[in-house]
Each structure stands twice: as structure tokens, then as C-alpha cells.
C-alpha positions in Angstrom: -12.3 -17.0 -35.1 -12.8 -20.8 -33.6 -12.2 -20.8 -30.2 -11.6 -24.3 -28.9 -13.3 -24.5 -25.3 -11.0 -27.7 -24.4 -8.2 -24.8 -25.2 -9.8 -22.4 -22.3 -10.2 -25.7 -20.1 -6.7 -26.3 -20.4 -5.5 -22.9 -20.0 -7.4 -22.5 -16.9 -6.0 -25.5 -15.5 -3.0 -24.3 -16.1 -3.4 -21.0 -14.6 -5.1 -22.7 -11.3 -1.9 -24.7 -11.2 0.6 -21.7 -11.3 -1.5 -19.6 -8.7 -1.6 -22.4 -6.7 1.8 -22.6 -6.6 2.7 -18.7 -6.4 0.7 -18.9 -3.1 2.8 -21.6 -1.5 6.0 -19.2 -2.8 4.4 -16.5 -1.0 5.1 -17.5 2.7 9.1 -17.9 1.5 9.1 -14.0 -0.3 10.7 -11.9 2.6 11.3 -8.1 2.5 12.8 -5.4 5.1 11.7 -2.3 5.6 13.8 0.6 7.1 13.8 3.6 8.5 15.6 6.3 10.8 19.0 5.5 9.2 18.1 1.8 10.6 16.7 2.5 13.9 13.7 0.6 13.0 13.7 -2.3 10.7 10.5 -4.5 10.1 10.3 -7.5 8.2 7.2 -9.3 6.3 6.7 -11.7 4.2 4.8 -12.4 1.1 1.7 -12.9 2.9 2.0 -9.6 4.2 2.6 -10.8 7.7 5.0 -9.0 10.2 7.9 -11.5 10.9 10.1 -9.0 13.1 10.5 -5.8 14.6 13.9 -4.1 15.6 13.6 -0.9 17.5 17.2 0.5 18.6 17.4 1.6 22.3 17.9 4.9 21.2 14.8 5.4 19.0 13.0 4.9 22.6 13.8 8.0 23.8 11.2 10.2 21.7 7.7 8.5 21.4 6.1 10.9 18.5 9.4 9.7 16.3 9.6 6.4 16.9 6.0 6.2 15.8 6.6 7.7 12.8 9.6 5.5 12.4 7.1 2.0 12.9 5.4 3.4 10.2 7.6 4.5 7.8 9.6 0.9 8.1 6.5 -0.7 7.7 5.7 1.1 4.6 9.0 0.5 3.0 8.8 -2.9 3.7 5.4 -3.6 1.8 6.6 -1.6 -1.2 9.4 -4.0 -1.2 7.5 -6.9 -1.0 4.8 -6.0 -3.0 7.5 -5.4 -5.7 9.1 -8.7 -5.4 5.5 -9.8 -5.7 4.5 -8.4 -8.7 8.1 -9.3 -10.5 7.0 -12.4 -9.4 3.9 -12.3 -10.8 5.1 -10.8 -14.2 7.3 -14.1 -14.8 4.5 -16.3 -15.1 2.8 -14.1 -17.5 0.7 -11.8 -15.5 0.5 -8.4 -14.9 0.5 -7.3 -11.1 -1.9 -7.6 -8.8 -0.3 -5.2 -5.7 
């Protein structure tokens, strides 16, 4: 097997070049999580930074559940993103990394 190392240099350099890329994409990938029958919603990107919380008045009321509602939006929002993510990933040719 002759393995050309100007081959690897290339295909490095072209990996480099799609990452770099993908990371800029990242700040653009958006999911939101839910939860309470939409009582609390939480957005984040693809940086995995929170870009909004909505809390209905009414989700106020009970402290213990609308703690457990923060969370549980939160939760469904990174296994959305982290699955746009990955499909993301998977289209240049990679398996995923989340």
C-alpha cells in the first residue's frame, strides 16, 4: 500500500478548511426546547449558548415545577441542537461528535 504524504497534506487541509467553516455555521444553527405543554420554551444555538427564555405567567405560580420545567426545556433544546449538529456534521463526511 503507497501512501502519498502530499495526499494526507491535502486532505488535512481540507478537513481544517470544512471545520473551519462548520464553526462559523455554528452560531447560525438555532433550536427550541419545550416543555409544560409550552409553558417554558428555551432557545440555543449551535454554540450551545442560551438565546431566550419564555416562562408563561402561569408557570410562576409553583416554584418546584417551573424548575423542573427550565430543565426539561433546556434539555430538549440541546437534543435538538445537538441533532441538527451531528446531521450537520454527517454531510461533510463525519460521524458525530455530540
Amino acid at each position: 500500500m503507497n501512501i502519498n504524504p502530499l495526499d494526507i497534506l491535502k486532505n488535512a487541509q481540507k478537513i481544517q478548511e470544512q471545520m473551519s467553516g462548520f464553526q462559523e455555521k455554528l452560531g447560525f444553527i438555532s433550536a427550541t426546547g419545550y416543555a409544560g405543554a409550552g409553558l417554558v420554551e428555551i432557545d440555543i444555538n449551535g454554540k450551545l449558548e442560551v438565546q431566550a427564555v419564555r416562562i408563561a405567567a402561569q408557570a410562576m405560580d409553583d416554584k418546584e415545577m417551573l424548575q423542573d420545567l427550565i430543565m426539561a426545556a433546556f434539555t430538549d433544546s440541546m437534543v435538538k441542537v445537538k441533532d441538527v449538529i451531528n446531521g450537520e456534521v454527517g454531510n461533510m463526511g463525519f460521524p458525530g461528535i455530540l
